[in-house]
C-alpha angles and dihedrals in degrees: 000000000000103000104222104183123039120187113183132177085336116190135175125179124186098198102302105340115100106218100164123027124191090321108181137170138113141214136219145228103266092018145115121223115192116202115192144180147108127304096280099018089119101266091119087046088052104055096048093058090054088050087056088245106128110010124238122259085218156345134050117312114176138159121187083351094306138125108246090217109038086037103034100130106039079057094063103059082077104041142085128196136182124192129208093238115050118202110186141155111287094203086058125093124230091257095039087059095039085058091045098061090044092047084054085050096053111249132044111221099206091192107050084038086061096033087058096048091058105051090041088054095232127161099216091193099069122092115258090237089061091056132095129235094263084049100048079043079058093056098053097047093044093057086044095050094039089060131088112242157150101206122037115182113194121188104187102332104172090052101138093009125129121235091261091048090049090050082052092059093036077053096047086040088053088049092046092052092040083057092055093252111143112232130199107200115182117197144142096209108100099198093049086056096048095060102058100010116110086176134016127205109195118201123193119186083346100307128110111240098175148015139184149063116332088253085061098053094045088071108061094059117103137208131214128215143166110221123179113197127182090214129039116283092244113193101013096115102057092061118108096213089053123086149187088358 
């Protein structure tokens, strides 16, 4: 598989605070990395550094072989990112502003754009001020979506949808692996993740804990339970799935 993002040793330091240590995975063409963790873990930091926002203190950051801060926008030009929170301008109208972001990508394609629309139940005529959290999210996936590119990086994407809003993007993520596109998708909603993830990299106060499928995963997680027996629990141990007797 072509590997499309490389992040190697990252580190990223804000005076003397560490929010991000040594922070390393990659993702490749056709494949869903789920990056999880709770609200301040790193995951934001992250992804602007891979969006060549803010630059790394240290470590190899690299997209399509190329360095996120000395490349950053010829970089651009193939890739698509949603945030969590969406700012937009409130005199425009829905479609105004998803034309906008195409037009800034290079090329506007009508028919995925309607098609969007469509499927995401948007009014495009109404102005962006008039419109909810879950709409103005809309927005932003539609103009992703509707672009055509290798790379999408989405940081909380379903933030203000409805469950059947939320089944339309797992459906377009689906489409976009299935046609070989790599996908970052940060959550920290674990079920989100579960659904579209083949493999999961999970970060704590900026470090990453774990990494793997989502099998994997699966079985490091442990259960706890209080059993009384009348006779001695003969053989236990020595399953492998049975722990601290």
């Amino acid at each position: 598989m072509d590997k499309l993002v490389e992040v190697k040793g990252l580190q990223k330091n804000f005076g003397q605070f560490q929010a991000l240590k040594d922070v390393s995975f990659e993702v490749n063409a056709g494949e869903v990395l789920g990056y999880i963790g709770p609200n301040g873990a790193g995951k934001s930091t992250t992804i602007r550094i891979l969006l060549g926002i803010i630059r790394a203190t240290q470590g190899k950051v690299q997209i399509f072989g190329k360095d996120v801060w000395q490349d950053s926008i010829e970089i651009h030009k193939k890739i698509a990112y949603v945030p969590g929170d969406v700012y937009l301008w409130p005199n425009l109208s829905g479609g105004e502003t998803i034309d906008l972001f195409l037009k800034l990508h290079g090329a506007i394609n009508q028919e995925k754009r309607d098609q969007l629309i469509k499927k995401f139940d948007l009014n495009p005529k109404k102005k962006v001020r008039s419109y909810s959290k879950g709409n103005r999210q809309k927005i932003a996936l539609i103009a992703a979506l509707a672009t055509e590119a290798e790379l999408y990086i989405f940081d909380e994407p379903t933030s203000g949808l409805d469950p059947l809003m939320e089944a339309v993007f797992q459906e377009e993520v689906k489409a976009l692996k299935a046609a070989g596109k790599a996908i970052i998708l940060s959550s920290h909603i674990l079920s989100e993740v579960e659904k579209l993830a083949d493999r999961v990299a999970v970060i704590r106060k900026g470090e990453i804990v774990e990494t793997g499928t989502l099998d994997d995963l699966r079985h490091l997680t442990r259960y706890q339970y209080k059993v009384e027996t009348e006779q001695e629990a003969v053989g236990l141990k020595e399953l492998s799935s049975v722990h601290d007797l």
